[in-house]
N, C-alpha and C positions, 0 to 999 in steps of 0.2 A: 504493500500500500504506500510505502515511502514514509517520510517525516510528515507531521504535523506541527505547525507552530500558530496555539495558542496562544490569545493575548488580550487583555482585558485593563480596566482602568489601575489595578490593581492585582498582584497573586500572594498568595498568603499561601507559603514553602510550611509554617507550621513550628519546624525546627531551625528557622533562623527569619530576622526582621522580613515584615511585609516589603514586594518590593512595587517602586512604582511605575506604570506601563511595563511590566514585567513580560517575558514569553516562557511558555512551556512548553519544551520540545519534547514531542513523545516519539520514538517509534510503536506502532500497534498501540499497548494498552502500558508500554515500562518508557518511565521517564529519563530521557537523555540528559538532560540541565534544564534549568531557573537560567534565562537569562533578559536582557532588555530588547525594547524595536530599535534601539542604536544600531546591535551587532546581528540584526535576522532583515535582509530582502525584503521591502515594503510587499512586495506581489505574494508572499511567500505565507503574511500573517495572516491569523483565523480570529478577525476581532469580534469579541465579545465585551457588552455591555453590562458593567459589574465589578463583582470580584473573580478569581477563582481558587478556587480550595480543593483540598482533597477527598476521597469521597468519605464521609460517616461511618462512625462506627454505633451499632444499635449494641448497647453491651447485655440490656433485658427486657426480652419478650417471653410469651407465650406463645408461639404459632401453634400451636396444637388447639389454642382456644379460639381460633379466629369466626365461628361461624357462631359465638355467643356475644356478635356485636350487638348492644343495643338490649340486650336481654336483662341488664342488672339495672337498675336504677342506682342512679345518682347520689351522693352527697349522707350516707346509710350508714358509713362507716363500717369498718376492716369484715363483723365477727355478721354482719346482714348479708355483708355482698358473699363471704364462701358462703353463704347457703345458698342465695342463688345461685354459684356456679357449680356447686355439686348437683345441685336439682336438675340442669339442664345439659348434663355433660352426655347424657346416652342418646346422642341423636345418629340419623341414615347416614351409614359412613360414607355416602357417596356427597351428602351435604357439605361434612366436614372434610372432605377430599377437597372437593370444587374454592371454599372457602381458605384451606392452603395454600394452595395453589394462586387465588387470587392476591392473596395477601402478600407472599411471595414476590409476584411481581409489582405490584402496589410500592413495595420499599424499594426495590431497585430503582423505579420508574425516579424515585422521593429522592436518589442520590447517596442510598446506606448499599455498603462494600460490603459489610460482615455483621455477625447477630448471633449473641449469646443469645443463645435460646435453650428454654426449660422444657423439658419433655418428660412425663412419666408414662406416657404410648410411646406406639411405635409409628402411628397416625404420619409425622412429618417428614419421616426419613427419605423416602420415594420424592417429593417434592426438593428434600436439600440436594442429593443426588445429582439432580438432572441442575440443581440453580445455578445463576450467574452470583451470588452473593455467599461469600465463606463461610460457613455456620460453624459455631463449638457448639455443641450440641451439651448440656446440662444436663441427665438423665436425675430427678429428682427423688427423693426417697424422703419416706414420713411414717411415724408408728401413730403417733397421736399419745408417748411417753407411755404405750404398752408394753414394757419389756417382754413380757410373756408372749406376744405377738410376732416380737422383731425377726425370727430368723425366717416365719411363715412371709410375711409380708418382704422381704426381701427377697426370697423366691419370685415374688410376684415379678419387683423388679427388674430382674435378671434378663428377660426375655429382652427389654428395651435396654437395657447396659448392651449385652452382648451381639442385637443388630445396630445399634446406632452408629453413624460415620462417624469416622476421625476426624479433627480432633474431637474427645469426648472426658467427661469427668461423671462420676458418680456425686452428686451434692444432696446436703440437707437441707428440709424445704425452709425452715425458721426456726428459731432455737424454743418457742412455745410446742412446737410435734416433732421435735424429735426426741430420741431417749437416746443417754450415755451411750447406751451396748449400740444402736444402729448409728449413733458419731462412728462407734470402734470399725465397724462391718464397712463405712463409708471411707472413711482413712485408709481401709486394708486395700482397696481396691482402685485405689489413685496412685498416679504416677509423679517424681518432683516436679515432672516438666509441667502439670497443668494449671487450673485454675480453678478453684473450688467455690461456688457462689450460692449466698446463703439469704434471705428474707430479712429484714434489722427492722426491728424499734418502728413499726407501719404503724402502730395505732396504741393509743394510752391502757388498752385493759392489756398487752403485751407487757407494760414495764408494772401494769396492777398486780400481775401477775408474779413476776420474779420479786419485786421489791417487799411485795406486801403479803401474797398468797390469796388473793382474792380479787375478784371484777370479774368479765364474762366470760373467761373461757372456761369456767366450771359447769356454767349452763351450758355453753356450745357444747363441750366434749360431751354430755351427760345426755344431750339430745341424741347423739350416736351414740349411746350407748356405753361410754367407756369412761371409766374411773379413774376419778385424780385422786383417791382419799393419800394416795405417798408418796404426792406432791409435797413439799417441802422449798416454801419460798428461800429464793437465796440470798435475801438483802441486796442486792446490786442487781442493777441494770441489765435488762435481757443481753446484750452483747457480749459480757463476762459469761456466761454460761456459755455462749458460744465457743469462747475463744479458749474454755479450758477443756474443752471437745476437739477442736479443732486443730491441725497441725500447720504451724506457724511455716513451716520449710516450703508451704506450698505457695500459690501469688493464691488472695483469697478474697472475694469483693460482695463486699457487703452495700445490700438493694434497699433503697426508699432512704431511711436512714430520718425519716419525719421528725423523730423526736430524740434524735441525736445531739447529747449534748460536748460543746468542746472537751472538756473533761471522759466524752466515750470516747472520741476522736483519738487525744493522745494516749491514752492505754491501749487502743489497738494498733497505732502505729508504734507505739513501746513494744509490744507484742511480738510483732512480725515487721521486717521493713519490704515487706510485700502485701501491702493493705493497700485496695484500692476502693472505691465507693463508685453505685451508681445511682444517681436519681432518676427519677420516673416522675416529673412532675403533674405533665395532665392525669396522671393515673394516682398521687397523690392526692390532686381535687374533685377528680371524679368520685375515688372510694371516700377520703375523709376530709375532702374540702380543707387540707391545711397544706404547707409544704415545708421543707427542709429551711433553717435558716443557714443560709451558705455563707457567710459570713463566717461563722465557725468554722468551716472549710477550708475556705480560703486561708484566715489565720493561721490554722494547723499546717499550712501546707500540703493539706489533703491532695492526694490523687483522684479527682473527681470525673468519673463516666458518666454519659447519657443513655437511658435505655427508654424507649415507648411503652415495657412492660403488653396485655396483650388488647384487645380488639373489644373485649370484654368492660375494660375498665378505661377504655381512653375512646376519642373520638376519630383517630386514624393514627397509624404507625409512621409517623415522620418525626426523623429528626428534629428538623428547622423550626416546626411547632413545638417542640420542646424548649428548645432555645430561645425561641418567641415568648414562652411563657416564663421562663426564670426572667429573661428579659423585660417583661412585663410588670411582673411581682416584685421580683430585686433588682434594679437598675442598678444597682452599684454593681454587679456583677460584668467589667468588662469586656467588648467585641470579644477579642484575640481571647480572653479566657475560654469563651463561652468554644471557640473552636479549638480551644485545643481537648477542653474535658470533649468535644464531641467527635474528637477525629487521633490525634495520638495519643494521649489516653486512654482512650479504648482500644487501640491496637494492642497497648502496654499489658493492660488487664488481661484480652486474649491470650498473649503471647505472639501475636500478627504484627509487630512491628517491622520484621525485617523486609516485610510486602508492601504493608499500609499503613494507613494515618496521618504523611508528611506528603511533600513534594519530592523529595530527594531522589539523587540520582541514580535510577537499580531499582527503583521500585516499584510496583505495580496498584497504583493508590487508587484509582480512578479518578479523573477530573470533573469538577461542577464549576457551575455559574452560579453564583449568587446575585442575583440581580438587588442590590444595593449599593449605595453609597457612601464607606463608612465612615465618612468625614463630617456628613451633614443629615445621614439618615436616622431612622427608627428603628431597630430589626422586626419589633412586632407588628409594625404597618403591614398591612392587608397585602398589601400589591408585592410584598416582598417576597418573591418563589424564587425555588433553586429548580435544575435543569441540568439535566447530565449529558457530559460529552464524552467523556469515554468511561 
């Protein structure tokens, strides 16, 4: 096909300053150089109006849940919405075929490269297979703290462990349903190289729960059937119970993180210095109408990912609407940060860095247009769409 040289008002490389009227020489879909329209043949350039960036990283979804769009109501908070989505998960699997699949392409179209995605089917696998977009696949596991359960129910698992594509990790779904022994069973079956991603701190009867020994997940779990009575609050913050389950030697990225306080922050980067975070913010106001103060984040030096979370609990799987919305809510939160949590930072979390998340040269990032102007624009303005070039 030969060279392309892209070139726009602006390109933002990610790992070094934005540059201005920048080009990006690709051959095919791997970047040759960042360089200017001083040193590339006026006839040669592919101008675009914008920025360009590299393509997103979605670091958490559900694709498996794609066809319970619209199914949950709103604003219900954490322990309402799993009952809706356990109630309607048994649908025609040619529904929830068509529904992957759509979805699937739906993010590409949106300008995301790659997507930690949670799976505890086998529902998606066929779908990532054949996609343009790199999946780590998260095979999830949960007892609901039944010891007595754990080795049946990990049988269950197993089926979706052992067809799921590479890259893959076995994870726990939030430190409220899991129990010690299936942490032990989760840990035994992970590799150094991966990335283990776990539910944090979504909603207040979560930290009711560890700090105090009481709020609704007595009711929930009792609804299904299953006994907390030795349960035993642990004084501290749902996230310590995590991390003393958890093997620090792994890279480990902890979802939502709503009522995360800078004081969790630094004890899990004391922890591990492979702690990463992702927000999920429309699926924060969707389920509990509240969001993360990143502030805290920021300060800590957090490594902060973007995930859309799934279909279920957000209004579409796009990045750029994520970033729109922290955008929106916390303006202090700068352009350049907001892409880098949304693009090498999540490469970082996967382990997909040596492909994606930057401009750099050798790498296969995908390129977008951001149609704005980050001098004088808004990000959350209407009109502001992204658009994929390669």
């Amino acid at each position: 096909m030969g060279l392309r040289y892209l070139t726009a008002d602006w390109v933002y490389p990610v790992t070094s300053p934005r540059v201005h009227q920048g080009v990006v020489v690709m051959d095919d879909d791997r970047v040759i150089e960042v360089t200017t329209r001083q040193n590339v043949n006026a006839e040669k350039q592919e101008y675009h109006q914008g920025i360009l960036i590299p393509g997103f990283i979605n670091t958490h979804c559900h694709l498996e849940l794609s066809h319970l769009r619209a199914k949950a109501p709103t604003g219900t908070g954490l322990l309402p919405f799993l009952n809706h989505v356990v109630k309607y998960r048994d649908i025609d699997p040619s529904v929830i075929d068509q529904a992957i699949r759509e979805a699937d392409a739906y993010m590409w179209e949106q300008g995301i490269q790659a997507v930690g995605d949670i799976c505890n089917k086998t529902d998606t696998f066929q779908t990532k297979r054949a996609s343009k977009i790199q999946y780590y696949s998260f095979v999830e596991m949960f007892d609901f703290l039944q010891d007595q359960q754990t080795e049946n129910m990990v049988k269950g698992y197993m089926e979706a462990y052992a067809q799921a594509p590479q890259p893959k990790s076995a994870v726990p779904h939030a430190p409220y349903s899991v129990s010690p022994k299936l942490f032990g069973h989760i840990n035994g079956l992970n590799t150094l190289n991966g990335t283990i991603s776990i539910h944090n701190q979504e909603t207040s009867a979560e930290e009711d729960f560890f700090l105090k020994g009481e709020g609704g997940f007595f009711d929930f779990y009792k609804n299904f059937g299953f006994d907390l009575s030795h349960f035993s609050a642990t004084g501290k913050t749902s996230i310590h119970y995590a991390m003393a389950h958890m093997d620090p030697a792994h890279r480990t990225l902890f979802v939502h993180n709503t009522l995360t306080t800078l004081a969790d922050i630094e004890a899990a980067q004391s922890w591990s210095d492979q702690v990463y975070w992702a927000t999920c913010a429309n699926a924060n106001l969707y389920i509990e109408n509240r969001l993360p103060f990143y502030k805290h984040f920021i300060d800590a030096g957090a490594r902060m990912t973007i995930g859309t979370d799934s279909l279920t609990s957000n209004w579409q799987l796009s990045i750029l609407e994520e970033m729109k919305t922290i955008s929106r809510y916390q303006s202090y939160v700068p352009f350049e940060t907001l892409l880098q949590w949304a693009t090498l930072n999540g490469a970082k979390a996967l382990g997909m860095e040596d492909k994606l998340g930057s401009l750099d040269k050798g790498k296969t990032p995908g390129v977008l247009v951001l149609d704005f102007d980050p001098e004088v624009g808004v990000l959350f303005d209407a009109g502001v769409s992204v658009r994929r070039l390669v």
